[in-house]
C-alpha positions as a Markdown table, in Angstrom:
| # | Residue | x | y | z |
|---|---|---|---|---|
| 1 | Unk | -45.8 | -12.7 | -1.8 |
| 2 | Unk | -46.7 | -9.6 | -4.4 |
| 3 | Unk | -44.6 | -8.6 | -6.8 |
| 4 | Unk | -43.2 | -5.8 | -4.8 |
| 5 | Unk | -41.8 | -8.3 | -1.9 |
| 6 | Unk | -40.6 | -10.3 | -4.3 |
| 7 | Unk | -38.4 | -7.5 | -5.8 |
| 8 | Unk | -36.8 | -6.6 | -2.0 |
| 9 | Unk | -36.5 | -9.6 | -0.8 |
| 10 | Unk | -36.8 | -11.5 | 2.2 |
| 11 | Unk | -36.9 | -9.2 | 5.4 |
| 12 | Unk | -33.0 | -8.9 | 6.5 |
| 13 | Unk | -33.7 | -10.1 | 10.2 |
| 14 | Unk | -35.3 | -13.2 | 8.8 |
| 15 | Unk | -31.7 | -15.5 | 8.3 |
| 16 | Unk | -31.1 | -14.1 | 11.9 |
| 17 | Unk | -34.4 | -15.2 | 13.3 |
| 18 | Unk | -34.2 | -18.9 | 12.0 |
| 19 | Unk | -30.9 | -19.0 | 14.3 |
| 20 | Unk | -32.6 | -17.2 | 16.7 |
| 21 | Unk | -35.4 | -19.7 | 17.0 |
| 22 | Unk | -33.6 | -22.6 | 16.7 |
| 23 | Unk | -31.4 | -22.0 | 19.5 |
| 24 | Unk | -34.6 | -20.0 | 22.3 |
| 25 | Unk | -37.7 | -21.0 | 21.7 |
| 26 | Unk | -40.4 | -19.0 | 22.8 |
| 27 | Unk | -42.6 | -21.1 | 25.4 |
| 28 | Unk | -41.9 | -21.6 | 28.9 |
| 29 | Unk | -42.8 | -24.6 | 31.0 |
| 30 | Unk | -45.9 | -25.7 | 30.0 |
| 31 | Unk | -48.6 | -24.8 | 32.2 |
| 32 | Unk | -51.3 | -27.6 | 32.3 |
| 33 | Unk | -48.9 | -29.6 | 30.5 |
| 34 | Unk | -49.9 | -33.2 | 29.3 |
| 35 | Unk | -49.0 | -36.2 | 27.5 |
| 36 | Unk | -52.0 | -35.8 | 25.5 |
| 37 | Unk | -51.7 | -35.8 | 21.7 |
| 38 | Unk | -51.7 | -32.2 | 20.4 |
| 39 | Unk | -55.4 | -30.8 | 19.3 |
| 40 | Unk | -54.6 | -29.4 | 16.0 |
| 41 | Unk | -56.8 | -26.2 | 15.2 |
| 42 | Unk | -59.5 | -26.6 | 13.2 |
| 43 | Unk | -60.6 | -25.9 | 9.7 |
| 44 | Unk | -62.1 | -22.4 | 9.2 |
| 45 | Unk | -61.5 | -20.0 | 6.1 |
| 46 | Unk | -58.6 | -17.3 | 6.4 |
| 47 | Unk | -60.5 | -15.1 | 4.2 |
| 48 | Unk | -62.0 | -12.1 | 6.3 |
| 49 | Unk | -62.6 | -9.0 | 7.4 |
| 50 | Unk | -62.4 | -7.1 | 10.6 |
| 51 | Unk | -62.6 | -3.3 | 11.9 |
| 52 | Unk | -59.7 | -2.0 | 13.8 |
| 53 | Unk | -59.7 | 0.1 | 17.2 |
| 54 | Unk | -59.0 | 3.0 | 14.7 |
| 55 | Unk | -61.9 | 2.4 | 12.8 |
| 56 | Unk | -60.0 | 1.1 | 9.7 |
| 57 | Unk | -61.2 | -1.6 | 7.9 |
| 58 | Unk | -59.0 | -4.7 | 6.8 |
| 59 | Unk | -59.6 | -7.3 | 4.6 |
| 60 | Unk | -57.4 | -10.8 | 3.9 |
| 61 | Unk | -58.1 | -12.0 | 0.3 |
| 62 | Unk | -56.3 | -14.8 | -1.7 |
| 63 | Unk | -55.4 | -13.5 | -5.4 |
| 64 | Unk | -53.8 | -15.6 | -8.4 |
| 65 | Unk | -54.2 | -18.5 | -9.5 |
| 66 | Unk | -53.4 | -22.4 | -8.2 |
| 67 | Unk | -52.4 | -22.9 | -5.2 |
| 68 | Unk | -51.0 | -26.2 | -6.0 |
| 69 | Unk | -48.9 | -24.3 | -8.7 |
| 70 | Unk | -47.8 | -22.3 | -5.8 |
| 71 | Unk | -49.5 | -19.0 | -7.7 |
| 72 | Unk | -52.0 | -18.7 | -4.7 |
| 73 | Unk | -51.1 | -15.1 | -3.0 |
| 74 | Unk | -52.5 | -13.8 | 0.0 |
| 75 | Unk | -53.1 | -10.5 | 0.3 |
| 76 | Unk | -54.2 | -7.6 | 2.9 |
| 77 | Unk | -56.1 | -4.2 | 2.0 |
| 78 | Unk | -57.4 | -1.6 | 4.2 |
| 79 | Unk | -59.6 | 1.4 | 3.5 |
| 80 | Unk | -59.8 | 4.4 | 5.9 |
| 81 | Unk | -61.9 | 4.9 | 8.7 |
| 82 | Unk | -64.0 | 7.5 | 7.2 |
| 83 | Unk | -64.9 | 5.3 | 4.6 |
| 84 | Unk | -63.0 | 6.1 | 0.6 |
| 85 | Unk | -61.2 | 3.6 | -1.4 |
| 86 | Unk | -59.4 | 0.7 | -0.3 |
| 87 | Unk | -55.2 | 0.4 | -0.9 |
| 88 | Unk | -53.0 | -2.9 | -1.2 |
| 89 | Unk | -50.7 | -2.7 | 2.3 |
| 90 | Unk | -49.7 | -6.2 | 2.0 |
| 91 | Unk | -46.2 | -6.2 | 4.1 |
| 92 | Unk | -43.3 | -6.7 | 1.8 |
| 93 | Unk | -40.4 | -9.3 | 2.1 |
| 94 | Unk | -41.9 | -12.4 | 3.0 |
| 95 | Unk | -43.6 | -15.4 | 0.9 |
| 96 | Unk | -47.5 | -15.2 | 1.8 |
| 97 | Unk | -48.3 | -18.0 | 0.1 |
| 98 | Unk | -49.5 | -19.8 | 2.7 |
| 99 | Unk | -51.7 | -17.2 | 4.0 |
| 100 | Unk | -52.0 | -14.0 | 6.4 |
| 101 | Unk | -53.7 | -14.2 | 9.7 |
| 102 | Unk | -54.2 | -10.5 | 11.3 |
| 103 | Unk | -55.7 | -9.0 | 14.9 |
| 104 | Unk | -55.9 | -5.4 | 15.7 |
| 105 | Unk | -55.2 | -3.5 | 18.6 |
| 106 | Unk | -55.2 | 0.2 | 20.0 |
| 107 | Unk | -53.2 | 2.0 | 17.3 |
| 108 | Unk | -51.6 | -0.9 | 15.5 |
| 109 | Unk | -52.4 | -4.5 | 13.6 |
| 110 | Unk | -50.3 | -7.1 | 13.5 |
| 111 | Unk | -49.8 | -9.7 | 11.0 |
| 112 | Unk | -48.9 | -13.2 | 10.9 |
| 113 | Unk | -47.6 | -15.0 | 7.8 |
| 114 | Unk | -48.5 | -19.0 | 7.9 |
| 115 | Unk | -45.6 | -20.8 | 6.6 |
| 116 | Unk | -44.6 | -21.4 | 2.9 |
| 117 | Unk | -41.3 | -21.4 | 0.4 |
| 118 | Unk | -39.6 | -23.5 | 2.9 |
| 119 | Unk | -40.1 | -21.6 | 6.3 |
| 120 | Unk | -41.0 | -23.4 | 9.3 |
| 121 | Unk | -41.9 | -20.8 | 11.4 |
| 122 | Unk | -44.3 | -17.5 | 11.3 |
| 123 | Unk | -42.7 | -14.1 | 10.9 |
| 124 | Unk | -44.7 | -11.1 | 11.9 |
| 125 | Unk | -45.4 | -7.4 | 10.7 |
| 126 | Unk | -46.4 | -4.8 | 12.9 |
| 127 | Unk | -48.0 | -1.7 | 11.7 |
| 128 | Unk | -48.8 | 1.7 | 13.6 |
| 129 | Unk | -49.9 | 3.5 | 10.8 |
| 130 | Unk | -52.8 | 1.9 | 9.0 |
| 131 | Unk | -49.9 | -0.2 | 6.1 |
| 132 | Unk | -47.6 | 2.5 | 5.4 |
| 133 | Unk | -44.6 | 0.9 | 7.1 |
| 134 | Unk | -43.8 | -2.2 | 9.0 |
| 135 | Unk | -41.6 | -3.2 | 11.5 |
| 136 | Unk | -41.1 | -7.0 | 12.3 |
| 137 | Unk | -41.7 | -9.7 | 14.8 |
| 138 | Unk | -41.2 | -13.3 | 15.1 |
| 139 | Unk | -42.8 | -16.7 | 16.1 |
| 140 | Unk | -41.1 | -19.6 | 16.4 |
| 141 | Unk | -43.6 | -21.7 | 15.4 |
| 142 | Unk | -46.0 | -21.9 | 12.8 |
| 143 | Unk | -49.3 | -20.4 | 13.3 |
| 144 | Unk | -52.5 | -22.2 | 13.2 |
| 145 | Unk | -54.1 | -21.7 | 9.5 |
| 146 | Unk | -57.2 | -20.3 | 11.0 |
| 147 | Unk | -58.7 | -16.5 | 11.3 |
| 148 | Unk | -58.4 | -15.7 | 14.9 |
| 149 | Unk | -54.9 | -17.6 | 15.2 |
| 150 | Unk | -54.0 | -13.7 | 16.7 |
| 151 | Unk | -55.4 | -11.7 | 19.3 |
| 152 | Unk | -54.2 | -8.2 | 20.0 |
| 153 | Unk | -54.7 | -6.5 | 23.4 |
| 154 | Unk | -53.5 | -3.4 | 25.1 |
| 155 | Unk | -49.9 | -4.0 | 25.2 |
| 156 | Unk | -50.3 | -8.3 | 25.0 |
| 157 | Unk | -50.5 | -10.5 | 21.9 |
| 158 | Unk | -52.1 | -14.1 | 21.6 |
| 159 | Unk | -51.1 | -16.6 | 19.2 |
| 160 | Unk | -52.6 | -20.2 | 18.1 |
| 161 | Unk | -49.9 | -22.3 | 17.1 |
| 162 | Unk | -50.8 | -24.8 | 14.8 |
| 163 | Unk | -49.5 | -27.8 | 17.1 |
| 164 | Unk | -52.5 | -26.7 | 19.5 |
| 165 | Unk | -49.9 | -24.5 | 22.0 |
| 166 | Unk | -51.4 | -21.3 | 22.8 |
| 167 | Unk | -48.7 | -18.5 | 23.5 |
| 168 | Unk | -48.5 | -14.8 | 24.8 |
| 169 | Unk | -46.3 | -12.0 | 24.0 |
| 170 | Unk | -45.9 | -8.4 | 24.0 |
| 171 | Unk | -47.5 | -5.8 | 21.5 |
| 172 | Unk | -44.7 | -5.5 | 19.2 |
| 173 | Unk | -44.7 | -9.8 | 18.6 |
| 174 | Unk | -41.7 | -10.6 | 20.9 |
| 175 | Unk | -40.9 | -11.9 | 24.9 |
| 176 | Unk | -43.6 | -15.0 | 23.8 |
| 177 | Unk | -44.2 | -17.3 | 26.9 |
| 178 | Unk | -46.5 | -20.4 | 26.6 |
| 179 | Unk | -50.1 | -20.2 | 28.3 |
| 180 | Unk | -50.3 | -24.1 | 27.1 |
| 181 | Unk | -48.5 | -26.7 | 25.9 |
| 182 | Unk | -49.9 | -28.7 | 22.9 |
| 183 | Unk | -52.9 | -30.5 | 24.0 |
| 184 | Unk | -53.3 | -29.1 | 27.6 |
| 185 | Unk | -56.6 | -27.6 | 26.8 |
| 186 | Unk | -57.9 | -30.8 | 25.5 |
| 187 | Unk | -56.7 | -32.5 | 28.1 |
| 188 | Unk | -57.8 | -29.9 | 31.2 |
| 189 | Unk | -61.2 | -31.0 | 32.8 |
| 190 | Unk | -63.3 | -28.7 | 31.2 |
| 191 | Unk | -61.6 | -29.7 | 27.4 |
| 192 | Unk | -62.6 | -33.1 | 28.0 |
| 193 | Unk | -66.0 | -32.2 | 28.9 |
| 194 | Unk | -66.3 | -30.9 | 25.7 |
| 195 | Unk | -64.7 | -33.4 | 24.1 |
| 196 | Unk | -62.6 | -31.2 | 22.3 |
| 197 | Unk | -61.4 | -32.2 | 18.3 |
| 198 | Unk | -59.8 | -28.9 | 17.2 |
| 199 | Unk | -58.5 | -25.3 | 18.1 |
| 200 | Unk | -60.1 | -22.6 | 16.2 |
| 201 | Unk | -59.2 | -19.5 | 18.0 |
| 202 | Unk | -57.3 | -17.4 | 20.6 |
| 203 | Unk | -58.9 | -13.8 | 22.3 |
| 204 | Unk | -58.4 | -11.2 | 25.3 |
| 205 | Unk | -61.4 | -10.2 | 27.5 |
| 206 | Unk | -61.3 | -6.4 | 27.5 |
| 207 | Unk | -60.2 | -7.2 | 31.2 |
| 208 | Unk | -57.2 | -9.2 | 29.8 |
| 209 | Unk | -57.9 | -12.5 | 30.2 |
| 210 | Unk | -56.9 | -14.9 | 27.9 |
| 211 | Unk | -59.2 | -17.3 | 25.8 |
| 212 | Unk | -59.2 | -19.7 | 24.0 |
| 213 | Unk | -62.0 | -21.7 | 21.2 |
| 214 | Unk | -62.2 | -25.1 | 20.0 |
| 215 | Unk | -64.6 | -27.9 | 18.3 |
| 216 | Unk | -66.0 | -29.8 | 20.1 |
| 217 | Unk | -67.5 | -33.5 | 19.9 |
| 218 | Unk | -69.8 | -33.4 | 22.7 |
| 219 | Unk | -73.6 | -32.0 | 21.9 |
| 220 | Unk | -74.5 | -28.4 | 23.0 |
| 221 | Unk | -70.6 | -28.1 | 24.4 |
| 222 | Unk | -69.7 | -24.2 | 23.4 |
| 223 | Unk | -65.9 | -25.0 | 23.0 |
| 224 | Unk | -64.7 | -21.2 | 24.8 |
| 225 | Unk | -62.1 | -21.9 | 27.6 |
| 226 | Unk | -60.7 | -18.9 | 29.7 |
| 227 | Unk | -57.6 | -18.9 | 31.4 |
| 228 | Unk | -57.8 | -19.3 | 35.4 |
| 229 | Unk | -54.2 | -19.5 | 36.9 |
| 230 | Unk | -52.5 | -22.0 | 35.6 |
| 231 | Unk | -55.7 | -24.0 | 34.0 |
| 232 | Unk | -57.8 | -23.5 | 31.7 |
| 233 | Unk | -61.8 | -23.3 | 32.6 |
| 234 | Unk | -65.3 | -23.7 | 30.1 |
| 235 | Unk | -66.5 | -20.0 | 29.9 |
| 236 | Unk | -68.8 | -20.5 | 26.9 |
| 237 | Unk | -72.3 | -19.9 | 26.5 |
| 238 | Unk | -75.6 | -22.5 | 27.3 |
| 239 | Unk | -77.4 | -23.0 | 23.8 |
| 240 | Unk | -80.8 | -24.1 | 23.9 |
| 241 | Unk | -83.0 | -25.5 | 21.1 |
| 242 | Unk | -82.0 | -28.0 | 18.6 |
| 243 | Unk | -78.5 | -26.0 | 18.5 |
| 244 | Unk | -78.0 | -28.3 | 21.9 |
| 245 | Unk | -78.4 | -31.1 | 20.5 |
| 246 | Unk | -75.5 | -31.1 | 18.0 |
| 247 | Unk | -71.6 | -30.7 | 18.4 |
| 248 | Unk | -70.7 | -27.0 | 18.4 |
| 249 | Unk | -67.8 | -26.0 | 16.1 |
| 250 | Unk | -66.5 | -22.1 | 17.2 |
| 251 | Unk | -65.8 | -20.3 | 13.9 |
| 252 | Unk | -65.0 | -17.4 | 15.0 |
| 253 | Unk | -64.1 | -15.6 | 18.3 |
| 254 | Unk | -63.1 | -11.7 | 18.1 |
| 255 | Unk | -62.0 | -9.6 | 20.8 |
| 256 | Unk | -62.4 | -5.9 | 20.8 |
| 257 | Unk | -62.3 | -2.9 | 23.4 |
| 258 | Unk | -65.8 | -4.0 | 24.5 |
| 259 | Unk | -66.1 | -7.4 | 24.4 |
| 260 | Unk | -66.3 | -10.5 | 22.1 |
| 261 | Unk | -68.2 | -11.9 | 19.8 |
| 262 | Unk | -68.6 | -15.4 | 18.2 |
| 263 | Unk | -69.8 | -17.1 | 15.8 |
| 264 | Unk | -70.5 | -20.7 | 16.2 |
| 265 | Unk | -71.7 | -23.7 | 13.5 |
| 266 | Unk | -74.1 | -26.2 | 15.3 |
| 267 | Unk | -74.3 | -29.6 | 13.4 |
| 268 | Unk | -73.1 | -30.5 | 10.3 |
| 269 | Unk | -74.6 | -31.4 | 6.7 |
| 270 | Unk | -78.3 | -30.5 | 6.2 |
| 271 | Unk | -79.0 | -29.7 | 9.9 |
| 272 | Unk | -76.0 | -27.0 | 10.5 |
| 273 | Unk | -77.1 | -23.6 | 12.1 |
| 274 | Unk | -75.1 | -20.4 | 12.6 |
| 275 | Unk | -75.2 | -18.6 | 15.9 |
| 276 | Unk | -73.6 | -15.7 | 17.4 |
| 277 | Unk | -72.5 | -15.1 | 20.8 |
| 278 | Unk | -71.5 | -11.8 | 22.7 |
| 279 | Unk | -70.2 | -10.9 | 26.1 |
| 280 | Unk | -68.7 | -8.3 | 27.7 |
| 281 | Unk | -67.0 | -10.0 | 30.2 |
| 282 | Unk | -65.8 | -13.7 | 29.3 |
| 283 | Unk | -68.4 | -15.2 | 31.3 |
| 284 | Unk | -72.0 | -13.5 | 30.3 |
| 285 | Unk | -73.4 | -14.3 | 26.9 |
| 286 | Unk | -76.1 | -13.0 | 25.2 |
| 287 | Unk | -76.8 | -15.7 | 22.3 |
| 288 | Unk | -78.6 | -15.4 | 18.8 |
| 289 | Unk | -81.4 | -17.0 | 17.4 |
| 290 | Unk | -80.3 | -20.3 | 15.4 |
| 291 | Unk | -80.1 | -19.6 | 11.6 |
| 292 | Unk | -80.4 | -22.9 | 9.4 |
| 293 | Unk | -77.7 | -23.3 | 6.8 |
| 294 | Unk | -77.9 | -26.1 | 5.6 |
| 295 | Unk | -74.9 | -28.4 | 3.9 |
| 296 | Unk | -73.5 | -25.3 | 2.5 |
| 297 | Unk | -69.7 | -24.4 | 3.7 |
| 298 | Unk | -68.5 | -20.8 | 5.4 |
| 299 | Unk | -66.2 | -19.4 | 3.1 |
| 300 | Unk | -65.3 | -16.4 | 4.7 |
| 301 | Unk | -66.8 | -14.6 | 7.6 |
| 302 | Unk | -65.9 | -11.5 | 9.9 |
| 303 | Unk | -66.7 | -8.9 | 12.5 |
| 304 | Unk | -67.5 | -5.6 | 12.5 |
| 305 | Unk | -68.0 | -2.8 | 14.9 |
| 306 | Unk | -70.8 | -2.9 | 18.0 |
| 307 | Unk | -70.8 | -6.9 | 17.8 |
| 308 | Unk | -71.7 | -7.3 | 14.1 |
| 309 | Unk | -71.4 | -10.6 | 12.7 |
| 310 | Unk | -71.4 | -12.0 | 8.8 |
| 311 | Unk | -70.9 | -15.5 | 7.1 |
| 312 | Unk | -70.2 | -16.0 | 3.3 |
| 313 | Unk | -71.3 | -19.6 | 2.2 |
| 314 | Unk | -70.2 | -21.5 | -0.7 |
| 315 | Unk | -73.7 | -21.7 | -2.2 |
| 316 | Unk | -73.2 | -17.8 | -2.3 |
| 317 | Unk | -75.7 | -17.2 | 0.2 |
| 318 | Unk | -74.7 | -14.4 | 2.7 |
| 319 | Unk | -75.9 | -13.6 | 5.8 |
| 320 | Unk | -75.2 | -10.5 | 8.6 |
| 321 | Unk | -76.0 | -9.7 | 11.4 |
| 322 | Unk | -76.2 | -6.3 | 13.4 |
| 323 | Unk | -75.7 | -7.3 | 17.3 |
| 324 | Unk | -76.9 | -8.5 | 20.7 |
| 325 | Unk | -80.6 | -8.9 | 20.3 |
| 326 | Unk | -80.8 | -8.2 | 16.4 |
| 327 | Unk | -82.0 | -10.8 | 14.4 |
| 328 | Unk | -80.3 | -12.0 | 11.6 |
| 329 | Unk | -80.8 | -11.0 | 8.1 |
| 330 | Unk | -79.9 | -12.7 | 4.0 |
| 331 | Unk | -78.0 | -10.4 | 1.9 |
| 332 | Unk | -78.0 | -9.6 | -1.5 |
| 333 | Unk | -76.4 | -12.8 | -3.5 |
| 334 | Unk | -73.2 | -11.0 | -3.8 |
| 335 | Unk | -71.4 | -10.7 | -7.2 |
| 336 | Unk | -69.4 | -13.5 | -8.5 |
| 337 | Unk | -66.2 | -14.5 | -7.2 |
| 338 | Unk | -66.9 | -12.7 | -3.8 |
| 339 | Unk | -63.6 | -13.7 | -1.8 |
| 340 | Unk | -65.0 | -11.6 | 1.4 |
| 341 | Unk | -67.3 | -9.1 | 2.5 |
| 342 | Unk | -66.5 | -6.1 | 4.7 |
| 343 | Unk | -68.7 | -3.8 | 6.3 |
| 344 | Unk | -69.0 | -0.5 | 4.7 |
| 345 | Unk | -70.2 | 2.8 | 5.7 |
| 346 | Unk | -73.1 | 3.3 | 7.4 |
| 347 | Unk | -75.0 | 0.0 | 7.9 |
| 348 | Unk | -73.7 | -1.6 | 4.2 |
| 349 | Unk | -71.6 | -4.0 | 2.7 |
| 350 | Unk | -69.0 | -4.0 | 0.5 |
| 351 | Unk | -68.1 | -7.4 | -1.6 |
| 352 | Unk | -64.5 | -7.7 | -2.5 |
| 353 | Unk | -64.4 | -9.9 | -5.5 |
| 354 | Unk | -60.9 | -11.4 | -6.8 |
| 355 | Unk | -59.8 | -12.3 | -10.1 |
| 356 | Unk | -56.6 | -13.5 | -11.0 |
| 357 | Unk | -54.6 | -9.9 | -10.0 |
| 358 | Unk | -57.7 | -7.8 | -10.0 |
| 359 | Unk | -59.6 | -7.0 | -7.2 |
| 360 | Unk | -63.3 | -5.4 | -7.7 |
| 361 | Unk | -65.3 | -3.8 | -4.5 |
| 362 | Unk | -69.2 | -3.6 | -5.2 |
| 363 | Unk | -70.7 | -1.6 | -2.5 |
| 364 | Unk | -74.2 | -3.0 | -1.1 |
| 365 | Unk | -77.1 | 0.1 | -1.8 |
| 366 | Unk | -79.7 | 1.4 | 0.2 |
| 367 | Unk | -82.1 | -0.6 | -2.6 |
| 368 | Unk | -80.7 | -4.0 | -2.2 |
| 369 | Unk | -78.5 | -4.0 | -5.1 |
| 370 | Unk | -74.5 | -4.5 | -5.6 |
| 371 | Unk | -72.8 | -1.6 | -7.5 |
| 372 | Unk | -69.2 | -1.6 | -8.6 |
| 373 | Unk | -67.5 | 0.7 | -6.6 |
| 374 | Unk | -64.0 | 0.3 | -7.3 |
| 375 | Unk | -61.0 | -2.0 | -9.5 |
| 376 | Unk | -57.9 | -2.6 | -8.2 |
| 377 | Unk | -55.3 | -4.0 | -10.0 |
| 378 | Unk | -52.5 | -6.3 | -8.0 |
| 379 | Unk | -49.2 | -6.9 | -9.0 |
| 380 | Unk | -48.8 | -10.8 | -9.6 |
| 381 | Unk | -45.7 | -12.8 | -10.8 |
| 382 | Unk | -46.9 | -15.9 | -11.2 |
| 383 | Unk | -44.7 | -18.8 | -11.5 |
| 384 | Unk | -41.8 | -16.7 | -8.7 |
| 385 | Unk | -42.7 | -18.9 | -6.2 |
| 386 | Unk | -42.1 | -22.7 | -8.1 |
């Protein structure tokens, strides 16, 4: 948590909500239940990016120091829609050392903290008016530790849990049913199909129907599962190329008011490749060419408006691309200590670079080259959370 949630304290409602979940529970029967072993989600980066249905921009970024010191603080930041300067919005009251998932919505964004400081169980913060207050929300479970844990519709809310349940709930992060029970997607005919090994990722169809993402062990398999009554059925794309001959990890699925895009890893080590995926309708995809990676790791990656995709590697390579039918396209290296990127005005980038407690934007120019835009200093009390 910042310095300012620290100095309020924990959220009032939050001794009430540990009772609360003890004793309820949010999931139902499980549908497609199983006495499969759970399918824990999967590792992908929680640092990100993604433009909301307002057309704000928000950004996840881990400041501090160690995290095994337990100075490791997640923080959120949004800049207006209009483009301007970007303002720490990080919701009070609540330890965040274990990181902040988000998902936007039509006039809100909700976030999810992953549990830390003893908590066993993922409060929520709900905000209608781009971070300037908060109301709250619970889960009574943790959430999976990966990017798209959340999904945000028109009045419905997906969450990942990180025991491989995938749940639904209203906008405002309450009345929480299960869509399935830990290990029912991996068990389903279509999850063993794919073999799955991990859930990486939850998301609504502009239609309303739920999905669901996963790695998966079996070459060329797409892991991207839509719900179908009370099963879940394979609704991801047919890759071609070498990209079908290697398991297919999903990285990334986003929902917004038009559709979805992807972003999938094919392969591992030298031979990995990042693709993108779009459809408009859960079922229909339009795929990307195959861009060759190599062994270095995603660090952070994101979404942006019409279908735009981008990847941050460890090697510092960055890589974007624009939509359906656009090819991809290498970035300027971006500065040093880039946590994120985030798409800027116009057809730019913006890097966000974190130091300790300052944060420094450098904005991607017309001529290729990262300028420093502008410096924000966080408030950090390291040490609070020991």
């Amino acid at each position: 948590m910042t310095a300012r949630s620290r100095h309020q304290g924990r959220w009032p409602w939050l001794a009430v909500a540990v009772s609360l979940a003890a004793l309820a529970g949010c999931g139902t029967a499980a549908s497609g239940g199983s006495a499969a072993p759970p399918a824990p989600a999967g590792t992908v980066p929680l640092a990100t990016s993604m433009t909301s249905a307002g057309g704000a921009t928000w950004a996840i970024v881990a400041m501090g120091g160690s995290a095994a010191a337990e100075n490791r603080f997640w923080e959120l930041f949004t800049r207006p829609a209009a483009g301007g300067r970007w303002e720490l919005v990080t919701p009070p009251g609540v330890a965040d050392n274990g990181g902040l998932v988000a998902a936007g919505a039509p006039g809100s964004v909700t976030v999810a903290f992953l549990p830390s400081q003893g908590l066993t169980f993922s409060p929520l913060a709900v905000t209608g008016d781009v971070g300037k207050t908060w109301a709250t929300g619970l889960l009574d479970g943790p959430v999976a530790s990966v990017p798209d844990a959340l999904a945000a519709g028109d009045g419905t809310m997906l969450a990942l849990l990180a025991n491989g349940s995938v749940e639904q709930g209203a906008a405002a992060g309450t009345n929480w049913t299960r869509l399935a029970a830990p290990g029912a997607i991996a068990s389903s005919a279509a999850g063993r199909r794919c073999q799955v090994t991990g859930l990486t990722a939850v998301a609504d169809t502009p239609s309303g129907t739920p999905l669901a993402a996963a790695s998966c062990a079996r070459p060329g398999t797409v892991g991207i599962f839509a719900r179908s009554g009370d099963t879940w059925q394979a609704a991801g794309p047919v890759l071609t190329g070498s990209p079908a001959t290697r398991p297919v990890t999903v990285l990334r699925l986003t929902g917004t008011a038009t559709g979805d895009t992807a972003l999938l890893q094919a392969g591992t080590g030298s031979a990995a490749s990042l693709l993108a995926a779009w459809t408009s309708d859960g079922s229909q995809w339009t795929v990307s060419s195959s861009l060759a990676v190599g062994s270095a790791q995603v660090t952070a990656s994101g979404a942006g408006p019409d279908g735009a995709a981008w990847a941050l590697l460890a090697d510092g390579r960055a890589y974007a691309i624009s939509g359906p039918a656009a090819p991809w396209r290498q970035l300027p290296a971006p500065p040093q200590a880039t946590a994120t990127l985030a798409p800027g005005p116009g057809d730019t980038f913006e890097a966000l670079s974190a130091t300790g407690g300052t944060l420094t934007v450098y904005r991607l120019s017309s001529a290729g080259t990262w300028t420093k835009f502008q410096t924000l200093a966080v408030p950090i009390q390291y040490g609070s959370s020991s």
